[in-house]
MDAnalysis code that builds the backbone (N, CA, C; Angstrom):
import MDAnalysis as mda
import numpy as np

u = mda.Universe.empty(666, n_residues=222, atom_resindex=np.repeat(np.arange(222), 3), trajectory=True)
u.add_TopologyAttr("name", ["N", "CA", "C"] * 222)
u.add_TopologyAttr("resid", np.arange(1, 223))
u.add_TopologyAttr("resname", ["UNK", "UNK", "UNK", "UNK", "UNK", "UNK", "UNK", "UNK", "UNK", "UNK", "UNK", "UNK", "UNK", "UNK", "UNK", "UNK", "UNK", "UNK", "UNK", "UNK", "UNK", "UNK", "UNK", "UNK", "UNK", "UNK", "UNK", "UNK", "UNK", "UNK", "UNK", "UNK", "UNK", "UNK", "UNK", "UNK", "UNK", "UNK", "UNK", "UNK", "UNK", "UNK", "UNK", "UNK", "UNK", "UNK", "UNK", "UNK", "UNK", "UNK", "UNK", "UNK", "UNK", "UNK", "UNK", "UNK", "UNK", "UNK", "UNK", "UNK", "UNK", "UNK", "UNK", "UNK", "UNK", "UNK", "UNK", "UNK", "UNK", "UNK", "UNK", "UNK", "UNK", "UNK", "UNK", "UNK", "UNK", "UNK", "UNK", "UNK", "UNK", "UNK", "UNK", "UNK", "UNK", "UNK", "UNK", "UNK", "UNK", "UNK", "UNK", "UNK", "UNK", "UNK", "UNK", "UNK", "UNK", "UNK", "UNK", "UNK", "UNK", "UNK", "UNK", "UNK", "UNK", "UNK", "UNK", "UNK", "UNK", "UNK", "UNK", "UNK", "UNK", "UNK", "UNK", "UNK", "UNK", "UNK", "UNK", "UNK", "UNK", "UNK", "UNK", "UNK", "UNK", "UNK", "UNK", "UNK", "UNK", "UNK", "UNK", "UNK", "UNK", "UNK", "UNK", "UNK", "UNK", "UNK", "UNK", "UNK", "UNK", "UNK", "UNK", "UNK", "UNK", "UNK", "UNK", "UNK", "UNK", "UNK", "UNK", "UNK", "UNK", "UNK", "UNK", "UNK", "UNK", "UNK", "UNK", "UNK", "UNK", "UNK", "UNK", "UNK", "UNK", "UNK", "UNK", "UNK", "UNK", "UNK", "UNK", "UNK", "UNK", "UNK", "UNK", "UNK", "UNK", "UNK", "UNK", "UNK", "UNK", "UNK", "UNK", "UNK", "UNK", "UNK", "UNK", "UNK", "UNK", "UNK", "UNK", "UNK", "UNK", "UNK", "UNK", "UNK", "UNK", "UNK", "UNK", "UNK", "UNK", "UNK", "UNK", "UNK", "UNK", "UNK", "UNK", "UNK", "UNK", "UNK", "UNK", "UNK", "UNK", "UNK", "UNK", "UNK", "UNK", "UNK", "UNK", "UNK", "UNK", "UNK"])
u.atoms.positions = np.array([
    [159.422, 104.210, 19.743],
    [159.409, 105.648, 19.484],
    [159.821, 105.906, 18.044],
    [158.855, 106.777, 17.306],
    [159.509, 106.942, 15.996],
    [160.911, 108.292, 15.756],
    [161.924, 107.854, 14.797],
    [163.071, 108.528, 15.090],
    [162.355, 109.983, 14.165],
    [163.172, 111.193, 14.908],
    [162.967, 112.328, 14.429],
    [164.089, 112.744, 14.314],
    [164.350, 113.173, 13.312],
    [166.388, 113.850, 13.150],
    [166.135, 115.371, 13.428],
    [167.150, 116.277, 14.878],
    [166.813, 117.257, 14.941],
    [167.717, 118.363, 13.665],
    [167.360, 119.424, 13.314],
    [167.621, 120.174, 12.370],
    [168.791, 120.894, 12.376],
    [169.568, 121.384, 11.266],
    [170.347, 121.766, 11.103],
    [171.935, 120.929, 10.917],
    [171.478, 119.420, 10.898],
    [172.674, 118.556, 10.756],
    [173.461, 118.776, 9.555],
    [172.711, 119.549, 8.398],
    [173.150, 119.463, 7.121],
    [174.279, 120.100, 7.142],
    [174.605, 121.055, 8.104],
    [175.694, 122.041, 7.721],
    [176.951, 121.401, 8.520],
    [176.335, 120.103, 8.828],
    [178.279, 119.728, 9.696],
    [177.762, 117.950, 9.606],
    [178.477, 117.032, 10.271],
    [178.487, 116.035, 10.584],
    [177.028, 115.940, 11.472],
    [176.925, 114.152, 11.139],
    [175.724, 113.880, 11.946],
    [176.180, 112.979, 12.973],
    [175.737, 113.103, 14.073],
    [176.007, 112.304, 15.979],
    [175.111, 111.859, 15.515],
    [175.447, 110.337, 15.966],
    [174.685, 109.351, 16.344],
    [175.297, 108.566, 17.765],
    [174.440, 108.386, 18.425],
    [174.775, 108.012, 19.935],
    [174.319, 106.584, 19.455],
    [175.138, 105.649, 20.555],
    [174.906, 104.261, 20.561],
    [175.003, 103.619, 22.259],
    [174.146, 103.517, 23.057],
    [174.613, 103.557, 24.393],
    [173.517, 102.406, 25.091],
    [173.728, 101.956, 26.267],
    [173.294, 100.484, 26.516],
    [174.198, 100.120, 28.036],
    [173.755, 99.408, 28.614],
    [174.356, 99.017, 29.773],
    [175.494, 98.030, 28.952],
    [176.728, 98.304, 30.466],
    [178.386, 97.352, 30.119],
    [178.074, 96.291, 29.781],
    [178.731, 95.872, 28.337],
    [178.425, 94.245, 27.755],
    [177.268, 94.753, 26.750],
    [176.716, 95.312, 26.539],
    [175.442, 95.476, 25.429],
    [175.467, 95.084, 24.576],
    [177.072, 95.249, 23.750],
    [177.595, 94.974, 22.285],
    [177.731, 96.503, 21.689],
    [177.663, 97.619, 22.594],
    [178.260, 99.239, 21.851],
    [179.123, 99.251, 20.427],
    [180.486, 99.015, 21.391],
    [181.472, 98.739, 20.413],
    [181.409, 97.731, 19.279],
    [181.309, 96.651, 19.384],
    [181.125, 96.067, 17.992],
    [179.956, 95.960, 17.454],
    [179.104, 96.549, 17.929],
    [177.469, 97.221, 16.793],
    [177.738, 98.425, 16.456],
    [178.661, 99.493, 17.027],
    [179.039, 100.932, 16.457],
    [179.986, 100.601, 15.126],
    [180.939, 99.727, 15.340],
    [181.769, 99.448, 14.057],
    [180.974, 98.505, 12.867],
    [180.135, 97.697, 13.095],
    [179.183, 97.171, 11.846],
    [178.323, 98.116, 11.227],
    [177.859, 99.079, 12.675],
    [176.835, 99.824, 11.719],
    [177.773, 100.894, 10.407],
    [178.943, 101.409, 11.216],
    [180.047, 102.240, 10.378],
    [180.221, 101.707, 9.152],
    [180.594, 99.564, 9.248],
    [180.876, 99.324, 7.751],
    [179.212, 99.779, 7.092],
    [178.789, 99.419, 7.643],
    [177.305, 99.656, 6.697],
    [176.717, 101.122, 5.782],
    [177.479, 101.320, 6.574],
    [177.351, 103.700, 6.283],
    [178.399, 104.064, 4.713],
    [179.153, 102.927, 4.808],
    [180.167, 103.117, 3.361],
    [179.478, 103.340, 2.322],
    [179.976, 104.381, 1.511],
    [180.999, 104.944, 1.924],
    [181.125, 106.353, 2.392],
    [180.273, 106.510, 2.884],
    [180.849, 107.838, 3.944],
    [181.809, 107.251, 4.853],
    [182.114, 108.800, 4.828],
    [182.831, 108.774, 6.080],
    [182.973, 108.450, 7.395],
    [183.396, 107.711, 8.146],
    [182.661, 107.292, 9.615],
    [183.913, 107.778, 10.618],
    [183.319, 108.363, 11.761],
    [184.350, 108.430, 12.858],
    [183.361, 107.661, 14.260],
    [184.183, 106.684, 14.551],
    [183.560, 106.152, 15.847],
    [184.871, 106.654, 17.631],
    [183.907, 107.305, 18.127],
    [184.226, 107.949, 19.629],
    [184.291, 107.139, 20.163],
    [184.589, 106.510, 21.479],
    [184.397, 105.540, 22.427],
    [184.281, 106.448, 23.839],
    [182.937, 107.135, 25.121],
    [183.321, 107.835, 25.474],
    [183.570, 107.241, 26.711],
    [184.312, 106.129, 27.059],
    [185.201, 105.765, 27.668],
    [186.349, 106.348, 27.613],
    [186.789, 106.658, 26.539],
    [188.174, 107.892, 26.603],
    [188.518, 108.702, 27.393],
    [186.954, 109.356, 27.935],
    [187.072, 110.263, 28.461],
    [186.948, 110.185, 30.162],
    [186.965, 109.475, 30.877],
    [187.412, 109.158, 32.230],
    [188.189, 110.022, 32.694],
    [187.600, 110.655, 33.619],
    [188.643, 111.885, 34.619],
    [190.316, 111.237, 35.074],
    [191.211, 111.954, 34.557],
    [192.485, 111.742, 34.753],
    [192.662, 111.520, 36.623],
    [193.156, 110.238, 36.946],
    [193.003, 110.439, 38.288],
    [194.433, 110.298, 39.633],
    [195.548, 110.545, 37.915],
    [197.019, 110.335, 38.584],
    [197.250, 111.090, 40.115],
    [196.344, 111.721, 40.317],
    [196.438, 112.604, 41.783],
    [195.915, 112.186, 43.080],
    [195.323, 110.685, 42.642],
    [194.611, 109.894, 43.866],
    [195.488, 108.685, 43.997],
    [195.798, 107.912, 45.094],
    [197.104, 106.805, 45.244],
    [196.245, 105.989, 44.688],
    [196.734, 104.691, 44.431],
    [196.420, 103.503, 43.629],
    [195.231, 103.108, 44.442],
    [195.390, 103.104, 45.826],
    [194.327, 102.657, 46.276],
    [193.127, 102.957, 46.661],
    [192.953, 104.471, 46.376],
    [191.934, 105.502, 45.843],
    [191.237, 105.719, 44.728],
    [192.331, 105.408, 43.671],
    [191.682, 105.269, 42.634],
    [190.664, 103.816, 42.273],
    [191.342, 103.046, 43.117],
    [190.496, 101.407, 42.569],
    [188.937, 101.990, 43.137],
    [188.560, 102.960, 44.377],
    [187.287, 103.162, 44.987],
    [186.622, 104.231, 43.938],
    [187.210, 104.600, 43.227],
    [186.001, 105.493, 42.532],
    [184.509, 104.962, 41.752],
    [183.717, 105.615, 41.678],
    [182.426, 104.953, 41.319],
    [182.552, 105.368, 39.821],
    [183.334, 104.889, 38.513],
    [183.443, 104.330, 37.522],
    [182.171, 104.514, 36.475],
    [180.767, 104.432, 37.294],
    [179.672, 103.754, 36.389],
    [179.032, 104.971, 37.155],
    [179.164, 106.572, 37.166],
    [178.258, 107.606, 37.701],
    [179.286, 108.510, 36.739],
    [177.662, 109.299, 36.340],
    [178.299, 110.496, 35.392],
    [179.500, 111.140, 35.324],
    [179.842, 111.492, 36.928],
    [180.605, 112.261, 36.977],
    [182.190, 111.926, 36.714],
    [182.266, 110.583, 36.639],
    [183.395, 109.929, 36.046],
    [183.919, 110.178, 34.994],
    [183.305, 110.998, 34.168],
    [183.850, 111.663, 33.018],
    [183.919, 112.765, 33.100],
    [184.816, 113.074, 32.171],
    [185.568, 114.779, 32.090],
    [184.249, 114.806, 31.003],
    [182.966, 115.399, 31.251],
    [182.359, 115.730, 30.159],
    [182.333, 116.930, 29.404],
    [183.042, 118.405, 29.968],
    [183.159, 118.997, 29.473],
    [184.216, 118.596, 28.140],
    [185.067, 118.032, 28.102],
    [185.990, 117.713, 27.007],
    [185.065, 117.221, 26.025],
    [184.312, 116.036, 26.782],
    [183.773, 115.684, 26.014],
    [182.554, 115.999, 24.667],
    [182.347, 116.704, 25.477],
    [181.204, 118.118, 24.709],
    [181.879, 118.923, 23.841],
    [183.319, 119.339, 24.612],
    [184.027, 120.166, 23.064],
    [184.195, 119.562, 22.188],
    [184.836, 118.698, 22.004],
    [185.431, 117.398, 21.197],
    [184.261, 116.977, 20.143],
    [183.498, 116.584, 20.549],
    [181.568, 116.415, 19.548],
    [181.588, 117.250, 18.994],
    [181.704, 118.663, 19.492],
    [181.347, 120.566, 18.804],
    [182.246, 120.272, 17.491],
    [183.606, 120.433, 18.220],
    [184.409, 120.295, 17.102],
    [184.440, 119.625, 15.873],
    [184.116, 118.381, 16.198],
    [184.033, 117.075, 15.270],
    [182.704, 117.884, 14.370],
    [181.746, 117.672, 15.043],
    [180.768, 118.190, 14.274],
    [180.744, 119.304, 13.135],
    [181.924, 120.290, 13.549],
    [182.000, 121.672, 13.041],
    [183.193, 121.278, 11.976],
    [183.386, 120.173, 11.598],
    [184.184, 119.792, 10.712],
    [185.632, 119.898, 10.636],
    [185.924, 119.986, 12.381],
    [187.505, 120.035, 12.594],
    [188.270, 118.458, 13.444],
    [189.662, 118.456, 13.314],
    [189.889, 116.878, 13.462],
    [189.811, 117.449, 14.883],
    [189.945, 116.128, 16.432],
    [190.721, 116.164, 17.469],
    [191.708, 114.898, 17.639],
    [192.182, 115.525, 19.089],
    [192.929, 114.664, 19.681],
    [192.600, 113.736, 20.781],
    [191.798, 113.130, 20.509],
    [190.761, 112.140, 21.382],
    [192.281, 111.818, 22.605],
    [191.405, 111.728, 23.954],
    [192.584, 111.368, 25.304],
    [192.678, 109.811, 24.856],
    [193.568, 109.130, 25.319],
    [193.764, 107.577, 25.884],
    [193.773, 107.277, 26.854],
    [193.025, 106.687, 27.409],
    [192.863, 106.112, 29.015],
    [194.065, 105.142, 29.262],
    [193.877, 104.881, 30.399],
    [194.811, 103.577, 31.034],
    [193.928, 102.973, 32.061],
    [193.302, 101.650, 31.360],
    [192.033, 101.467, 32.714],
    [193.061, 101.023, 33.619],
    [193.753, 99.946, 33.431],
    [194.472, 99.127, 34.754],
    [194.953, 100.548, 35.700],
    [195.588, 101.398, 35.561],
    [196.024, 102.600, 36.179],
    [194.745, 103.421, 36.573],
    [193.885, 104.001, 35.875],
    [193.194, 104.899, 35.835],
    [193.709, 106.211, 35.960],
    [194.329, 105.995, 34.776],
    [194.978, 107.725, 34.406],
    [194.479, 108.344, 32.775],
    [195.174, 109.326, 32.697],
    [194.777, 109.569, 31.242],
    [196.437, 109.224, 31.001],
    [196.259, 108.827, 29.761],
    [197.720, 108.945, 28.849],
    [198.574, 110.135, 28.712],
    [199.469, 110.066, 28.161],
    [200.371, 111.457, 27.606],
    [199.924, 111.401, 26.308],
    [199.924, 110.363, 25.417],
    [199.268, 110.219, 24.243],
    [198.557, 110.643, 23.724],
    [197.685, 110.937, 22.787],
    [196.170, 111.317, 22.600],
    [196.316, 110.499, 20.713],
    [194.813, 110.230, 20.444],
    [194.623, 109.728, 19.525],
    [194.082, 110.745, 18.153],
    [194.448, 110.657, 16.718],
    [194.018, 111.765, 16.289],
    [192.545, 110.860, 15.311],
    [191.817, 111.992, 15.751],
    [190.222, 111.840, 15.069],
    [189.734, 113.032, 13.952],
    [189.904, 112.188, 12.548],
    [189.945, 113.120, 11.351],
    [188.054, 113.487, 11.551],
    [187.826, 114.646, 10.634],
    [186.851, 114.826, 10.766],
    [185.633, 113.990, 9.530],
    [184.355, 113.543, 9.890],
    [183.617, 112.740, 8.911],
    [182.486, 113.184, 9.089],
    [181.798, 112.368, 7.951],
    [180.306, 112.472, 7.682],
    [179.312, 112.277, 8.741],
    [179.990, 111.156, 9.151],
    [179.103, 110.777, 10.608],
    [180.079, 110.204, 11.429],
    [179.197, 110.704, 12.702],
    [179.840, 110.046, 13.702],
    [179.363, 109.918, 14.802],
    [180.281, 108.318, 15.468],
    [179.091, 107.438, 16.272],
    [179.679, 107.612, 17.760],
    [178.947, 108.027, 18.536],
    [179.336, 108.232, 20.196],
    [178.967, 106.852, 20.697],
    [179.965, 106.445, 21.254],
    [179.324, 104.784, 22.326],
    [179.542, 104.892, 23.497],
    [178.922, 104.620, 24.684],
    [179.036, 104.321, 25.781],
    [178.043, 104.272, 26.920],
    [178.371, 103.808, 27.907],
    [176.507, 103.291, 28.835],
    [176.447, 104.768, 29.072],
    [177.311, 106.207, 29.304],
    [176.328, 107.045, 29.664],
    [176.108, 108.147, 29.283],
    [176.564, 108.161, 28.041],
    [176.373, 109.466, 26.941],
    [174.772, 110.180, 26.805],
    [173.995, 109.225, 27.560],
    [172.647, 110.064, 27.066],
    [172.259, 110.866, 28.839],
    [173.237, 110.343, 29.630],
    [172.722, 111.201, 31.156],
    [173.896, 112.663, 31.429],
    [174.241, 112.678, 30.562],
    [175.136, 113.973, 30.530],
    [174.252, 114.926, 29.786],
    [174.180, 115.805, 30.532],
    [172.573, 117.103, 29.801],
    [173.550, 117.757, 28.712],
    [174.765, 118.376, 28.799],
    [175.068, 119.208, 27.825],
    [175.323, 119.015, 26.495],
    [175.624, 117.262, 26.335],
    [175.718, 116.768, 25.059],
    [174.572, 116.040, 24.976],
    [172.926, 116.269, 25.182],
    [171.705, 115.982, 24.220],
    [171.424, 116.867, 23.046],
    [171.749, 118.120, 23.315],
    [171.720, 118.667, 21.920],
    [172.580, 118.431, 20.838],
    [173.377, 117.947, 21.352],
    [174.531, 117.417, 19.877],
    [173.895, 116.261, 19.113],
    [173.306, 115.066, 19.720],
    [173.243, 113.652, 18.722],
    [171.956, 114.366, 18.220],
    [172.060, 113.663, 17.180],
    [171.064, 113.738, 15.580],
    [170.326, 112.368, 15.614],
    [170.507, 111.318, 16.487],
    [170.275, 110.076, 16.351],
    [170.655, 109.312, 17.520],
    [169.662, 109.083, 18.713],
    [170.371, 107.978, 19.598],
    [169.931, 106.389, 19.275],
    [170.199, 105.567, 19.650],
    [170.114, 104.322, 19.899],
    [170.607, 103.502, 21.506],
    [169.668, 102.666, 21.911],
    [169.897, 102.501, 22.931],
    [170.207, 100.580, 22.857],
    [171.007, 99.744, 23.032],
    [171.211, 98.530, 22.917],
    [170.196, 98.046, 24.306],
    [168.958, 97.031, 24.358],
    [168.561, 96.636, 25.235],
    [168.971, 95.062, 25.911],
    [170.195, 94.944, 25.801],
    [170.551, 93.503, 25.872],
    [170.203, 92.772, 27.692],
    [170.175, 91.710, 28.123],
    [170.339, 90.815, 28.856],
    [170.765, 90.775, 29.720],
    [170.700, 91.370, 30.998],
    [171.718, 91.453, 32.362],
    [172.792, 90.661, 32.500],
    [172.256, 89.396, 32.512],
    [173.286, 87.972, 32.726],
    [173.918, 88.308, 31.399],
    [173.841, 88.271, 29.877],
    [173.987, 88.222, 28.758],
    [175.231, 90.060, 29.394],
    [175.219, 90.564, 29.721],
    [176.065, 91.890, 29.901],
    [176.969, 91.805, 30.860],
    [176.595, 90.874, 31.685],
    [177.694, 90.298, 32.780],
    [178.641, 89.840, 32.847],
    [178.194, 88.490, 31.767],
    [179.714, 87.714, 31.034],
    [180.100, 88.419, 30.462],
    [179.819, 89.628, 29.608],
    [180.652, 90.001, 28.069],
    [181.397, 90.982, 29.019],
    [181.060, 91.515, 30.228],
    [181.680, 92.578, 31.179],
    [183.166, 91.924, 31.741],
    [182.580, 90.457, 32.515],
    [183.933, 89.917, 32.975],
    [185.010, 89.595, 32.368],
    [184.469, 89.042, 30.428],
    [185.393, 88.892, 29.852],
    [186.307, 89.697, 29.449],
    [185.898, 91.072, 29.182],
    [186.262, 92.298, 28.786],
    [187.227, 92.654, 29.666],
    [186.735, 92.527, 31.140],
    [188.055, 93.337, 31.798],
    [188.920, 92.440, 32.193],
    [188.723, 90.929, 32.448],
    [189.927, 90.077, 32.621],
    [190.998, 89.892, 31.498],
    [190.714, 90.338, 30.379],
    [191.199, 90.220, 29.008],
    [192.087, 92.244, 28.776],
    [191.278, 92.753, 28.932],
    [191.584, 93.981, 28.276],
    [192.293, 95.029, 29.058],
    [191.480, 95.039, 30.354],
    [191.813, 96.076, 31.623],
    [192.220, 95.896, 33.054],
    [193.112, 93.989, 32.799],
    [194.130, 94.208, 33.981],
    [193.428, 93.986, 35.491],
    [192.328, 93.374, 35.012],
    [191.603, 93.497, 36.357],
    [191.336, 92.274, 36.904],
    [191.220, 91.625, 38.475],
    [190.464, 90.410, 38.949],
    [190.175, 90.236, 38.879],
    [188.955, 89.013, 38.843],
    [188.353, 88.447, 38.551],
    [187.472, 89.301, 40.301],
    [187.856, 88.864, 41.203],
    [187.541, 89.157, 42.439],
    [187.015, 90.970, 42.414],
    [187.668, 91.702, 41.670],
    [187.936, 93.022, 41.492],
    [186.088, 93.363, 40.886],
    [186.640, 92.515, 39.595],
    [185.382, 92.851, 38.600],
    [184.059, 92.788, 39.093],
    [183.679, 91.427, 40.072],
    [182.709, 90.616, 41.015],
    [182.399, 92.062, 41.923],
    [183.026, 92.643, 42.390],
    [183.306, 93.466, 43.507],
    [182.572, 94.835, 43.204],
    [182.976, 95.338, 41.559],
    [182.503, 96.773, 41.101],
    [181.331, 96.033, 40.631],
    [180.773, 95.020, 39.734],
    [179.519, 95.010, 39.367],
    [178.924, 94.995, 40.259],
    [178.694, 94.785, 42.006],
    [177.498, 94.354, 43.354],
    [177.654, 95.954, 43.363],
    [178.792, 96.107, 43.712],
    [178.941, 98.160, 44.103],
    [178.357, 99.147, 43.042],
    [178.835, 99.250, 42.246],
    [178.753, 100.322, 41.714],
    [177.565, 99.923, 39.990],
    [178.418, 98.957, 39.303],
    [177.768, 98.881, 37.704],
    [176.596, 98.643, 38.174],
    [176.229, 97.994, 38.652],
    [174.547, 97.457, 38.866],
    [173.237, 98.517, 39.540],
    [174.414, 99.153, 40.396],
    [173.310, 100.297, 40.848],
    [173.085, 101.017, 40.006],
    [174.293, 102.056, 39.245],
    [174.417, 102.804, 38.597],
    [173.964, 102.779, 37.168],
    [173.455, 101.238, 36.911],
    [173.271, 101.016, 35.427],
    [171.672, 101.440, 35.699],
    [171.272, 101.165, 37.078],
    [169.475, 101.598, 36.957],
    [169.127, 103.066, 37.575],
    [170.301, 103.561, 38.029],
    [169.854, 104.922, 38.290],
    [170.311, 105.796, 37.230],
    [171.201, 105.754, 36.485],
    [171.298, 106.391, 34.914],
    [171.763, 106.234, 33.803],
    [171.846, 104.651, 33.743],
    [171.786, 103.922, 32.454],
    [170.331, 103.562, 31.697],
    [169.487, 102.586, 32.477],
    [168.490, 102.206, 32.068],
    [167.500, 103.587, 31.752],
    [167.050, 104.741, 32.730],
    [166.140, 105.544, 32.718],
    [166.419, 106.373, 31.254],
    [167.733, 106.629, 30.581],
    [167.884, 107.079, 29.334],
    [167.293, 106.158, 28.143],
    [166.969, 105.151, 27.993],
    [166.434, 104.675, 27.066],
    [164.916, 105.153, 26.926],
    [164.489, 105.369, 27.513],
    [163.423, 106.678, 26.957],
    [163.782, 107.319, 25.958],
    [164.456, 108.111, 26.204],
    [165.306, 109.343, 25.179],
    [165.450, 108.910, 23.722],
    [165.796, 107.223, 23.528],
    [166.198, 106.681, 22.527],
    [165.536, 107.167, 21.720],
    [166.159, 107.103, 20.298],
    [165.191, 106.877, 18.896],
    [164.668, 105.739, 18.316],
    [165.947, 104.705, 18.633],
    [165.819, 103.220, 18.482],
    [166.164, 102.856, 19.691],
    [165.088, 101.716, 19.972],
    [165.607, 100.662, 21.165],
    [165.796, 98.813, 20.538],
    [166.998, 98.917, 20.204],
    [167.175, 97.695, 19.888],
    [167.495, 96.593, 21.143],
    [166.217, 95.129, 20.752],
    [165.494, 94.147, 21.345],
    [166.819, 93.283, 22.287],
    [166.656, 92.479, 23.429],
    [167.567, 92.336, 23.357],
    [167.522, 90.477, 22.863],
    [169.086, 89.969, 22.583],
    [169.136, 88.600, 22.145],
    [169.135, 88.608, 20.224],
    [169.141, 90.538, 20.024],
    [169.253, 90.483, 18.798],
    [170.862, 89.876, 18.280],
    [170.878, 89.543, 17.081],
    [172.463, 89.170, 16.579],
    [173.090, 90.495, 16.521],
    [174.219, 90.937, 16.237],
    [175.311, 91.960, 15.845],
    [174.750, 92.350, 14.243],
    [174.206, 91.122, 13.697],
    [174.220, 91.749, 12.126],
    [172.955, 92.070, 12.052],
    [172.184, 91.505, 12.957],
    [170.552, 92.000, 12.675],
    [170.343, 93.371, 13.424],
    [171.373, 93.645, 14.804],
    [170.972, 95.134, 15.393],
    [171.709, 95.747, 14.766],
    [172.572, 95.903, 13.377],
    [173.356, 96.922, 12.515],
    [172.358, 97.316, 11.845],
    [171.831, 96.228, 10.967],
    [170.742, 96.487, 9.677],
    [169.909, 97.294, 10.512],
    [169.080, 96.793, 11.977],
    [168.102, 97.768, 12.096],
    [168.178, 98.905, 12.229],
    [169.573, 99.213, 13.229],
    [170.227, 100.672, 13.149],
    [170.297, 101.350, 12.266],
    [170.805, 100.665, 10.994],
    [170.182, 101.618, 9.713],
    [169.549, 102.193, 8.899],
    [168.697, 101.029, 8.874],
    [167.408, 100.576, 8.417],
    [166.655, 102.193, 8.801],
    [166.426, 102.837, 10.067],
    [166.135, 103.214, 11.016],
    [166.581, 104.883, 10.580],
    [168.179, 104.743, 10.757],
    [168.913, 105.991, 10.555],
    [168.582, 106.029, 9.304],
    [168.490, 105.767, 8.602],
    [168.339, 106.323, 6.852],
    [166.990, 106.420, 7.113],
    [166.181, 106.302, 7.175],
    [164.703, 106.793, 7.413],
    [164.571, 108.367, 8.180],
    [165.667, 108.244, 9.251],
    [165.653, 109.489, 10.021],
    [165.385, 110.794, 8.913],
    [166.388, 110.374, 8.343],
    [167.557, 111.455, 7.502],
    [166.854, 112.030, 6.378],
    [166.858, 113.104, 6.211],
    [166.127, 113.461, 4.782],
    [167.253, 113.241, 3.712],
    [166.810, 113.090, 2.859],
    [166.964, 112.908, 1.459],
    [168.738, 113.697, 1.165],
    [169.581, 113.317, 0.919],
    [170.727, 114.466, 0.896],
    [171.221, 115.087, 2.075],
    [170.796, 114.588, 3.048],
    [171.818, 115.639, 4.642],
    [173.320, 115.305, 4.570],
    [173.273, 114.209, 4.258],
    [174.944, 113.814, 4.108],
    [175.575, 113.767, 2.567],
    [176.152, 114.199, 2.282],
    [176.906, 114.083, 1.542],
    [178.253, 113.140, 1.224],
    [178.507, 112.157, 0.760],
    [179.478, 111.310, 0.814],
    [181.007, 111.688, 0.809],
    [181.704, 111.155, 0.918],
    [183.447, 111.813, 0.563],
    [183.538, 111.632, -0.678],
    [184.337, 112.346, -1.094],
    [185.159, 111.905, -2.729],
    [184.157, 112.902, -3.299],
])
């Protein structure tokens, strides 16, 4: 699909979505493509952040929630939070607690930039934030190749079993990645191949986004 940048980005920050089934490589292709954007400004989102606070369900309620369906996110926040950013004001991005599944007391502060990159498998099946990105990208990586980088991730990061992890990918990630993960890559602007490297799906991401962009929409810092 050839990328079309929709109008009016000039007057605030530009969204760029980066989204792909769990394991894709989101996160560390959202931060290469960022070094690559220097020197603008870059703010990278993770909208994993935004996971419905669920301190009001017992521990063993919360382990049953379906995790990998839209509604798992507080998306209204999430939609303000983009507005804002976009409209050239900082926020206070939430902090999750996966092992718990709560939100934090914490919150993280997100200055406002030139661009900025939304990641996560389901930022493009939430209807109210398609009018915000200026730019999606969709990572097409490897089932098996998304599986391992999944188990490693949460035995390492989020406190979880091994037995646990086995358990939500048959239930929930696997269904949920083909009833509204995969069907959004349509939507994409870029569909990057999968088995690409990290440094070859940055360049193309850019390669790509600077083509979008007319001539001057962004303006650099300094």
């Amino acid at each position: 699909m050839t990328p079309t940048a929709k109008s009016g980005h000039a007057n605030g920050a530009i969204l760029m979505g980066i989204a792909g089934g769990t394991g894709s490589g989101k996160t560390t292709i959202a931060h290469a493509v960022a070094r690559g954007l220097a020197p603008l400004r870059v703010a990278i989102v993770d909208a994993d952040a935004y996971y419905r606070d669920l301190s009001h369900l017992s521990r063993e309620a919360r382990t049953q929630v379906n995790f990998d369906h839209p509604q798992a996110l507080d998306a209204a926040l999430l939609c303000e939070q983009m507005r804002t950013l976009k409209s050239g004001r900082p926020i206070a991005k939430p902090c999750y607690d996966y092992a718990r599944h709560t939100r934090a007391d914490a919150t993280t502060h997100v200055a406002p930039a030139d661009v900025l990159i939304l990641e996560g498998i389901l930022i493009y099946a939430l209807p109210a934030l398609q009018p915000l990105f200026d730019f999606k990208v969709f990572l097409d990586e490897w089932s098996d190749v998304r599986l391992i980088r999944r188990i490693e991730r949460d035995l390492k990061t989020r406190g979880r079993s091994l037995a646990d992890i086995l358990r939500q990918c048959g239930e929930s990630v696997g269904p949920m990645f083909r009833a509204h993960v995969a069907p959004t890559r349509e939507q994409a602007d870029l569909v990057v191949a999968p088995g690409v490297t990290i440094d070859a799906a940055a360049e193309e991401i850019l390669a790509a986004f600077r083509h979008t962009l007319a001539p001057g929409a962004v303006q650099t810092s300094g």
